[in-house]
N, C-alpha and C positions, 0 to 999 in steps of 0.2 A: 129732477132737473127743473130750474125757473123756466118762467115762460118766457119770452123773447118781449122785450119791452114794446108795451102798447103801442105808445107813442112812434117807434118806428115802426112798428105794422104796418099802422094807419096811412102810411104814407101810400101815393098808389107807386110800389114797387113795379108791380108785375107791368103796370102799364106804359109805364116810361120804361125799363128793359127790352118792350114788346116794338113801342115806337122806335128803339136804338137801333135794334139787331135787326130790325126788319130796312129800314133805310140804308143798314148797313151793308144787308145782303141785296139789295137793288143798285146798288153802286160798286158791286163785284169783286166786295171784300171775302177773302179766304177761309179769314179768321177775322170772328169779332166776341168783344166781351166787354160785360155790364157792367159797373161798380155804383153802388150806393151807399153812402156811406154818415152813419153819424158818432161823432167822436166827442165822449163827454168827460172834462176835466177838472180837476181841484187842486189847490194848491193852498197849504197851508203853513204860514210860518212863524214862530215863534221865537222872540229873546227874549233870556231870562223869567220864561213867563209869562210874555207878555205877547200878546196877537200883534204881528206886524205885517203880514198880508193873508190875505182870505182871496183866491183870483179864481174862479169861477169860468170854467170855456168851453164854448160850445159849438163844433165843425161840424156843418154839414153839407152834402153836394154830389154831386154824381160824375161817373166819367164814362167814356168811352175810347175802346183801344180794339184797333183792328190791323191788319196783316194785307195790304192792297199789293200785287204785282211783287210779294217775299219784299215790302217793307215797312216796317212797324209804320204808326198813326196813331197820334194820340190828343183828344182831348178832352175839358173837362171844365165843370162850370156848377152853379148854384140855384138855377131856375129847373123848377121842378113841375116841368110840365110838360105834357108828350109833345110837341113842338120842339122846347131848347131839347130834350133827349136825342130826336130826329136829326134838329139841325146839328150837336155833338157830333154826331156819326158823320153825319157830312162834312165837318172840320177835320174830321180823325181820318179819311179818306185823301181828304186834301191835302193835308199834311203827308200823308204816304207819299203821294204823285208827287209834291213837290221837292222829297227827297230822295226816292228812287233815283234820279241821275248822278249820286253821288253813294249811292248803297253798291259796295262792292260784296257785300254775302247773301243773298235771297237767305229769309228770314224763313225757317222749316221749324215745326214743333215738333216732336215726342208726343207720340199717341197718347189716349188719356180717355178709359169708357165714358161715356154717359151716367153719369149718376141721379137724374132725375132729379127730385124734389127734396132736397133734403135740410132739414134743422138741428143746429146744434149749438150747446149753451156750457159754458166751462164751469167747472166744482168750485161752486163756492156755498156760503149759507145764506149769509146778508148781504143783500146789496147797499154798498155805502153808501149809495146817493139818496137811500132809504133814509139814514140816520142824519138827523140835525146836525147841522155847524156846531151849531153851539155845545155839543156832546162829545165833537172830536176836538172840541179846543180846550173843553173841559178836562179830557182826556190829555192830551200832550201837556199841559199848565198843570196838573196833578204832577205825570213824570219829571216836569222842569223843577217845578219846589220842591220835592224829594232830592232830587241831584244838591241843589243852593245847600239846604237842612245837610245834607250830610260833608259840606266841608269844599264843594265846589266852586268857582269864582262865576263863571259864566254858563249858561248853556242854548245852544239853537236846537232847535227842536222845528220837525218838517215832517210833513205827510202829502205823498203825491195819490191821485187815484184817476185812475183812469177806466170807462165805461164805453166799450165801442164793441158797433154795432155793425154791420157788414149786411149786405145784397149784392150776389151775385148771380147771373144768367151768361150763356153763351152761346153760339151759334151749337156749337158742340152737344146741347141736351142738359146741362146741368144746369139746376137752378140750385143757390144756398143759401140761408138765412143764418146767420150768426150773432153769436154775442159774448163777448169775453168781457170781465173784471180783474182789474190788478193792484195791488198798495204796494209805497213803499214809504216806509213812518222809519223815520232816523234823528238821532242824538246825536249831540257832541259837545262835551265837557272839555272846557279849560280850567287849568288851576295856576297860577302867579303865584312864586316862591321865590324870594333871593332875588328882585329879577330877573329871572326863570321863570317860563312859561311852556306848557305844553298842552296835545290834546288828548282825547280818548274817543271813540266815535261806537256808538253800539254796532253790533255784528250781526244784526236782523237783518235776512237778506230782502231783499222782493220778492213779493210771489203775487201766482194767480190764484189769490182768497178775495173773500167778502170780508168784512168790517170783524166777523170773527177772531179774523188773527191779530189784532189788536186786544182780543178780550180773554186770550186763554188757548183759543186752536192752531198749533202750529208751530208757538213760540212762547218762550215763560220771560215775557218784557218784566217784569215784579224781578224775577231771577239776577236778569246781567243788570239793569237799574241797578240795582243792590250792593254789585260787586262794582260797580265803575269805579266810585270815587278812590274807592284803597288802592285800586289796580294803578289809578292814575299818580295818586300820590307816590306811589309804588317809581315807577317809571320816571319820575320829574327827577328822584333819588338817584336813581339804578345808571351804573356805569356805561360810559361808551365801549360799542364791541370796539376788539383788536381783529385787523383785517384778517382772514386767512381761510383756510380751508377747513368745512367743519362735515358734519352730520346734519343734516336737518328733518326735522319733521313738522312739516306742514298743516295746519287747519284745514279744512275747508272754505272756513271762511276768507282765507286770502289764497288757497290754490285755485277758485274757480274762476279768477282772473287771469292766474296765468294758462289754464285751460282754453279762457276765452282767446285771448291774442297766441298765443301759440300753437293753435292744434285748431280751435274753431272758426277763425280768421285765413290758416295756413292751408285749409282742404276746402275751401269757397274754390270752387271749379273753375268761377268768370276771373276771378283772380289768378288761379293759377293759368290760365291762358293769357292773363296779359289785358281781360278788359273792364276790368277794375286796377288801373295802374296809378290813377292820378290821386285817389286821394286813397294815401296811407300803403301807396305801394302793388305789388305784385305777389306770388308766393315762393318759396324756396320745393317746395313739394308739389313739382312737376309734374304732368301725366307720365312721363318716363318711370319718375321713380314709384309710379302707384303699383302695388305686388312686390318689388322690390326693397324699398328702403325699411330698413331698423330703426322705427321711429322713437322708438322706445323698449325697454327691458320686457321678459315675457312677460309679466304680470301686469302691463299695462295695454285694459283694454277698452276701448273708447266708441258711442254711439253718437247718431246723430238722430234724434228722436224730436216728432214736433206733435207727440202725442202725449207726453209723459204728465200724469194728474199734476196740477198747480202751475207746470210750468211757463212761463211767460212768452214763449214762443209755439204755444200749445195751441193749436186751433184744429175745427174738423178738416176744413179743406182751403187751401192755398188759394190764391187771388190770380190764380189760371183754372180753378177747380179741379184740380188735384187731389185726392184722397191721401191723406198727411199718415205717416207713416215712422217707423223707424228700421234704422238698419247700421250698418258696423260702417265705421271710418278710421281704425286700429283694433287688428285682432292678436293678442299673444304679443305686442311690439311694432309688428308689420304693418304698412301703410297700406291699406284696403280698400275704401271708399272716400269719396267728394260727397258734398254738397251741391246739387242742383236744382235747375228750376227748366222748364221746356224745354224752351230753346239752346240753351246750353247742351243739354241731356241730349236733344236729336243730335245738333252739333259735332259730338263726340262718340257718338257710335250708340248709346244708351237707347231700348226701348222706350222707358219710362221714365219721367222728371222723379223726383223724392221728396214734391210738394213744398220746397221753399222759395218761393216766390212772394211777396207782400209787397206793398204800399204804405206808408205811414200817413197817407190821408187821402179825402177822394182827387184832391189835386195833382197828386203825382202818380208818374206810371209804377208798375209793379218791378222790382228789380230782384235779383235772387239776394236771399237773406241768410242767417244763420240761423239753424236749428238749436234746440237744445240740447249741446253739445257734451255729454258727463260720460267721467270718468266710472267706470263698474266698480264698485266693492269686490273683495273677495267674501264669497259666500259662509264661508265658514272663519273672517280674517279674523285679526285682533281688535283689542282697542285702540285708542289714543293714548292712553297709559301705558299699555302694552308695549306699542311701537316708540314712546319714550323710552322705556328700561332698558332699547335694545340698544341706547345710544349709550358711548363711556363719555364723549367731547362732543356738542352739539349745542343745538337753538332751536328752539321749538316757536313757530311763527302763526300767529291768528290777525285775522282780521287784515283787509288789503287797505293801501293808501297810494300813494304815487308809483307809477310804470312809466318804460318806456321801451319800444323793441322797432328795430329796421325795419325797413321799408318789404324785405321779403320775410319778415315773421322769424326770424332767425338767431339775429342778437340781441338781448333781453337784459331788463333788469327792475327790480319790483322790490317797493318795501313794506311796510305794514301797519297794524294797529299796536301790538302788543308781541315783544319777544322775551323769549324767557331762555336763561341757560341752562345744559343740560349736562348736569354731572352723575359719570357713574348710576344712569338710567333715572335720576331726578329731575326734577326742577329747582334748580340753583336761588332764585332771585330773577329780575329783570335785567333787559340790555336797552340801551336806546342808539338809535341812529345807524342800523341794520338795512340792509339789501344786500340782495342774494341776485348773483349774474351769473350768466352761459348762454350758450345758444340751446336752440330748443333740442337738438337731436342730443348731446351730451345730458342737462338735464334731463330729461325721460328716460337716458339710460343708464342713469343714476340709480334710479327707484329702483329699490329695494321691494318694498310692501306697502302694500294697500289695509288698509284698515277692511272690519266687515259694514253691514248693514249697520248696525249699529251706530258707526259712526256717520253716515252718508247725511249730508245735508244738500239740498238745490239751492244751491245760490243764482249772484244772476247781477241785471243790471238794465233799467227802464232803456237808456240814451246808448244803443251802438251807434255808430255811424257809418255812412258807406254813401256812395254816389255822389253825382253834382247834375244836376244841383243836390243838397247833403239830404237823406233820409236821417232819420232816427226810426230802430226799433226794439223792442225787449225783448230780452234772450234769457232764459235760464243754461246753469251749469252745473250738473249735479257729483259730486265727487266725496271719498271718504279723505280721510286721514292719512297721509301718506308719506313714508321715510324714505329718503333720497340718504346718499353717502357721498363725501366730498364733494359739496361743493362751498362755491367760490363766494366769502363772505367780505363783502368792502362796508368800510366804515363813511355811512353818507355824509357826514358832517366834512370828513376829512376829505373823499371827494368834491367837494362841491370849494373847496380850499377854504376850509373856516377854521 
């Protein structure tokens, strides 16, 4: 395990935590908690080759959030000294008092032991911020002129990386020291033909690695490089689908979106009560229907895990100090478990929150998040070839690109990178201008099979969003290969009246 970056050690954590909570609890807060926080950024981008931004960012600042008379208080600020700590708490207190006369629910948590003193640092090798600029541009302008040489017209090319760094303390007993790494380095090829144009985008998801997984661990970029440009010329060629109902078997690379908005979005708890309503809705999977609804086919079984190695929602302990965990949110079909975070969890009858609670900077309060949300393999399943042959009439779909689904997670529709037709258990040639529509309980009880281990990739995505004001955070999704039967295949060109 790396050691927890110097640079934030150095700061005095414990001392402004010590200044917070202790003001805090002189001013007869219930609950109070510490955040410190530095969040270090990169952005790199590329046309054709060529460097067009290098943006470099660096967050840092602390906050404080307490629980005065059951209701919340929050603030948060940039001066790092036991003084603004002190005076924080005394904002966050005031803030409570002064909305207590319109708090119609005393604000109770979900228990949560003491966990003392604890550090924790996510799997990676290299930290990127180790390696020069100049090596990671080297690197994407290598990939970009390979793409040009083999017959491509344009290409962007992007590398995000993000390094953050986390302190937390609480009235509660728990102190925690954190630090996670993430990339996410993406392609995309255009080709001009006829007047004709179209794209191809690489299928390397995000992950929580170090600079490794650009050089060999994780992902074989040499590999799909390689294949783009035929694939793309392939596609600019390849017929528009005829609408209708087909077989499909899905990638991973574009099922872990629709796992995201459908399944991962639709078992957020505050949502399904109604208090995540304004942006992007409500959920259709009600605490009535939890134990009851067939949310899908028996073989589809689904967790909520924010422990799982690499992935991007993977942290030791939540931004309430939570011990992060995993647990079932569809078992055999059945709808089983929520996602929560404290307050929701007391809320609702629940001992214990399930540690997703986060913040996307030390400026904002913590809201409940998504976990990484993946679909199981079956342990002994097939391939991806395997579960082609099993099709006679189908489309076999990789790689995501435009979505869209209601407001309660229900009506859907998602197209892709790359589709291909499936005759008689093969692959036919290419289709262009695909998306596959249903609602979510139909689709999942379509599926047929799940691929095995073998085929399981974590995909994922830096930017969810949720709240207002809006959060962003990274979520992985981790899912096999998986064949659905009939459904519903629209021709996007022709919807869109073209």
């Amino acid at each position: 395990m790396h050691e927890i970056d110097p640079a934030f050690t150095a700061l005095p954590l414990r001392a402004l935590a010590d200044a917070a909570l202790s003001r805090a609890r002189e001013l007869g807060a219930s609950h109070a908690d510490f955040r410190l926080e530095r969040i270090r950024g990169q952005s790199l981008r590329l046309k054709d080759g060529a460097l067009e931004t290098s943006l470099d960012t660096d967050d840092i600042g602390l906050s404080v959030r307490v629980v005065k008379d059951g209701t919340w208080g929050f603030a948060s600020g940039i001066d790092l000294t036991s003084e603004a700590a002190a005076g924080l708490a005394a904002q966050a207190v005031a803030v409570a008092l002064v909305a207590r006369s319109i708090n119609r629910e005393p604000v109770e948590l979900a228990s949560e032991p003491a966990h003392g003193e604890q550090v924790w640092v996510s799997s990676y090798e290299i930290d990127p911020f180790t390696v020069p600029t100049s090596e990671k541009v080297e690197l994407l302008t290598d990939w970009s002129r390979r793409l040009l040489a083999a017959g491509v017209d344009h290409v962007d090319a992007s590398l995000l990386q993000v390094k953050e760094n986390k302190f937390f303390a609480s009235l509660d007993g728990t102190v925690t020291t954190q630090q996670r790494v993430r990339l996410h380095p993406q392609l995309t090829s255009v080709r001009v033909a006829s007047g004709a144009f179209d794209t191809m985008r690489t299928v390397a998801p995000p992950a929580g690695r170090g600079w490794e997984y650009l050089t060999g661990t994780g992902w074989d970029f040499d590999a799909e490089l390689a294949r783009i440009p035929e694939l793309l010329e392939e596609k600019l060629a390849a017929p528009s689908v005829e609408a209708g109902s087909y077989d499909v078997v899905v990638d991973p690379s574009n099922l872990w979106l629709t796992i995201h908005e459908s399944i991962g979005h639709a078992t957020e708890l505050d949502r399904a009560l109604g208090y995540e309503a304004a942006y992007a809705g409500t959920s259709f999977a009600t605490p009535d229907k939890l134990g009851a609804l067939r949310y899908g086919s028996p073989v589809l079984n689904v967790t909520g895990d924010r422990t799982a190695e690499h992935g991007l929602a993977t942290i030791g302990f939540d931004d309430e100090g939570v011990r992060t965990q995993e647990w079932d949110i569809i078992s055999g079909g059945l709808f089983t478990g929520y996602q929560t975070d404290r307050r929701i969890a007391h809320l609702t009858g629940r001992e214990r929150s399930n540690g997703c609670a986060f913040a996307d900077s030390p400026a904002n309060t913590p809201i409940q998040r998504m976990a990484n949300v993946s679909l199981r393999p079956a342990p002994d399943g097939p391939s991806t070839e395997e579960l082609i042959s099993r099709v006679e009439d189908g489309v076999y779909i990789v790689g995501d690109k435009s979505w869209s689904i209601d407001m309660q997670r229900y009506n859907f529709q998602f197209t892709g990178q790359r589709f291909f037709r499936i005759r008689n258990g093969r692959l036919d040639g290419q289709l262009r201008d695909v998306a596959y529509q249903a609602t979510t309980t139909d689709f999942w009880n379509s599926l047929e099979a799940v691929g095995g281990p073998q085929t399981y990739v974590l995909g994922g995505a830096f930017n969810c969003g949720k709240g207002q004001p809006g959060q962003v955070a990274p979520v992985s999704h981790g899912c096999p290969s998986a064949l659905f039967r009939g459904v519903n295949i629209l021709n996007a060109l022709k919807e869109a009246g073209k």
